[in-house]
C-alpha positions in Angstrom: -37.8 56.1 -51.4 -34.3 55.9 -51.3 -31.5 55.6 -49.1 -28.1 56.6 -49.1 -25.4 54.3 -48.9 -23.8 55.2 -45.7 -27.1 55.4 -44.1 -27.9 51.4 -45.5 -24.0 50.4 -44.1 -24.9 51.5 -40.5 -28.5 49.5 -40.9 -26.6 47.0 -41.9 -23.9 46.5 -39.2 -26.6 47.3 -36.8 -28.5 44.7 -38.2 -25.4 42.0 -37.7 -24.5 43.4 -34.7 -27.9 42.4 -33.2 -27.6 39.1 -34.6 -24.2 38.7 -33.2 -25.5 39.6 -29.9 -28.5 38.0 -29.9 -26.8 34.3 -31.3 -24.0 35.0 -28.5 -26.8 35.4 -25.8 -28.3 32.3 -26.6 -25.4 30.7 -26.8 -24.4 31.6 -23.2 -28.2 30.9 -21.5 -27.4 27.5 -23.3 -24.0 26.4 -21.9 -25.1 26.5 -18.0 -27.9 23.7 -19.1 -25.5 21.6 -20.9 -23.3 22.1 -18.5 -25.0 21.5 -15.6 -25.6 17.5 -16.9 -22.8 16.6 -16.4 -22.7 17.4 -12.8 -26.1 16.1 -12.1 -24.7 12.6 -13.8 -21.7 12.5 -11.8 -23.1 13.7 -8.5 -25.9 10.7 -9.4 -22.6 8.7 -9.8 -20.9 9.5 -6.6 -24.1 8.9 -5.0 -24.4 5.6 -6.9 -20.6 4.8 -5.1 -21.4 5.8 -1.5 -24.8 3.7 -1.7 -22.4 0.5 -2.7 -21.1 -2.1 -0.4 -18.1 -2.6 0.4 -16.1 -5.7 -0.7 -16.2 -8.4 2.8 -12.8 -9.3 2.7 -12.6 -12.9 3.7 -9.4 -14.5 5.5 -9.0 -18.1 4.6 -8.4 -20.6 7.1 -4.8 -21.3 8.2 -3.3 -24.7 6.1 -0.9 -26.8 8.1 2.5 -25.4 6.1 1.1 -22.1 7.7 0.9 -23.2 11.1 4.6 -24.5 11.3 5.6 -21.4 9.6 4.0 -19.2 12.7 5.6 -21.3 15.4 9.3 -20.5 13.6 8.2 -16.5 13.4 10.3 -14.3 15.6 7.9 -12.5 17.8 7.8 -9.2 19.8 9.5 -6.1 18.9 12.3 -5.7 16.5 14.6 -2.4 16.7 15.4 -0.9 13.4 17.3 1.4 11.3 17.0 5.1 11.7 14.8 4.5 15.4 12.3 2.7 14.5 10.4 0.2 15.8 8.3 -3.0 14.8 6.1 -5.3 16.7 4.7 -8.7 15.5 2.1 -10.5 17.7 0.1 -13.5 17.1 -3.3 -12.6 15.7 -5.9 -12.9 18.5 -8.6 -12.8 15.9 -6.9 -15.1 13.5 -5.4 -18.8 13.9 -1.6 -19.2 13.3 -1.8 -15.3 11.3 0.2 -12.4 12.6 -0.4 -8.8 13.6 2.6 -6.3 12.7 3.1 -2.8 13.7 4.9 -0.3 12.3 4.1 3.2 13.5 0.9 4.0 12.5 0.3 1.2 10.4 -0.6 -2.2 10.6 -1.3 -5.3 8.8 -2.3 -8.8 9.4 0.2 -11.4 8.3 0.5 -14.7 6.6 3.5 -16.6 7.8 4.9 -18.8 4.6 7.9 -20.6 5.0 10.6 -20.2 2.4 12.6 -22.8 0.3 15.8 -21.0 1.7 14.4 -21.1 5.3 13.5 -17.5 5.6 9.9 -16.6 7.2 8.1 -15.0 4.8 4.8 -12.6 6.8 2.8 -11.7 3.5 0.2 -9.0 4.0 -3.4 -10.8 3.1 -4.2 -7.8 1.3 -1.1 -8.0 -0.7 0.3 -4.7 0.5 3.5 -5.2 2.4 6.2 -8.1 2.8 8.5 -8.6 5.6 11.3 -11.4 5.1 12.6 -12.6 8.4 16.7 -14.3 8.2 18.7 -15.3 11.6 20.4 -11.9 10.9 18.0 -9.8 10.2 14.4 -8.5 9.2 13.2 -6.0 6.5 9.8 -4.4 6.1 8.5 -4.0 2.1 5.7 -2.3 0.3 5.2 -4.8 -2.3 2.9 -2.3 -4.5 5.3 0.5 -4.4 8.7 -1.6 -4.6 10.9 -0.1 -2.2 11.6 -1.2 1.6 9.7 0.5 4.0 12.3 -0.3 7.1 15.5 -2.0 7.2 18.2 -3.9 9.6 15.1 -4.9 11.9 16.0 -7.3 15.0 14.0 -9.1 17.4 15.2 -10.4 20.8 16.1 -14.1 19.5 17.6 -12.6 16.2 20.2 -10.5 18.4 20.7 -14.1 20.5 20.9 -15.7 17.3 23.6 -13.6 16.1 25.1 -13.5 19.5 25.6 -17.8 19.2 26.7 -17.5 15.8 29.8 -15.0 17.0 30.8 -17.5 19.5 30.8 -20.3 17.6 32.9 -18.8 15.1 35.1 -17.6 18.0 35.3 -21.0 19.5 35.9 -22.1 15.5 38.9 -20.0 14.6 40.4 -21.5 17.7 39.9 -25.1 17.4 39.8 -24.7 13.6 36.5 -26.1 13.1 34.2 -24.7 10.9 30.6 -23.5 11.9 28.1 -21.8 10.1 25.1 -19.8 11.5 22.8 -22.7 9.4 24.3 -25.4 11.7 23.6 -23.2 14.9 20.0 -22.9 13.1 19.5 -26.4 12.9 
């Protein structure tokens, strides 16, 4: 028996079509198992992270540099730029380190005297850096590299600073020279 040609072209593309279809089903009742690995493995993963410790972060005991570096830190609260406020404490928790507020944050403090004379608080988690002058304070992410307040002044900066203009008012008219380092001193 034989068929006619038009009649074998439809068997034929009815043929490939079915294959098609039948390849493309297969296909597509395959992909949501492959798939679905990779979620299990990272939701195993994510459990694996939650189950995990965290790190114990240790502080090291204070050295004596530190020590003398905390009794020349300005405490209390320090007016700055743009209305804002900071407040450095002694650390109740924490011999010769210091708290510091700024709004909602807060960090604990290693006081480290410079080889200029400025008081160095460093953040013991290496965060933040605030650099404390006779003029002045500033507040710095050390991560990020940009100052997080500015123009900060405690109580004793501002009396500091107050000296420091009489001196030099005092200088100009006996014509001796002071400078806020001898006042310092």
């Amino acid at each position: 028996m034989s068929m006619s040609t038009p009649f074998r072209l439809a068997s034929v593309a009815g043929a490939l079509f079915a294959c098609a279809f039948a390849a493309s089903s297969a296909l597509a009742a395959d992909a949501p198992a492959k798939s679905a690995k990779p979620a299990a493995k990272s939701a195993r993963t994510a459990k694996a992270a939650k189950a995990a410790p965290a790190p114990v972060f240790v502080v090291p005991d204070a050295q004596p540099e530190q020590v003398k570096a905390a009794e020349l830190v300005y405490y209390g609260m320090y007016d700055c730029e743009f209305s804002q406020t900071v407040n450095i404490t002694q650390s109740s928790k924490y011999p010769a380190y210091v708290d510091l507020k700024h709004g909602k944050s807060d960090w604990l403090m290693k006081p480290v005297l410079s080889s200029t004379g400025a008081i160095r608080l460093e953040d013991v988690r290496g965060e933040t850096l605030m650099v404390q002058i006779s003029s002045k304070s500033m507040l710095l992410n050390v991560k990020t590299a940009h100052r997080i307040v500015d123009d900060c002044m405690s109580a004793k900066q501002r009396e500091l600073m107050a000296e420091a203009k009489a001196a030099k008012a005092t200088s100009d008219a006996s014509g001796t020279t002071v400078t806020t380092t001898t006042l310092l001193k």
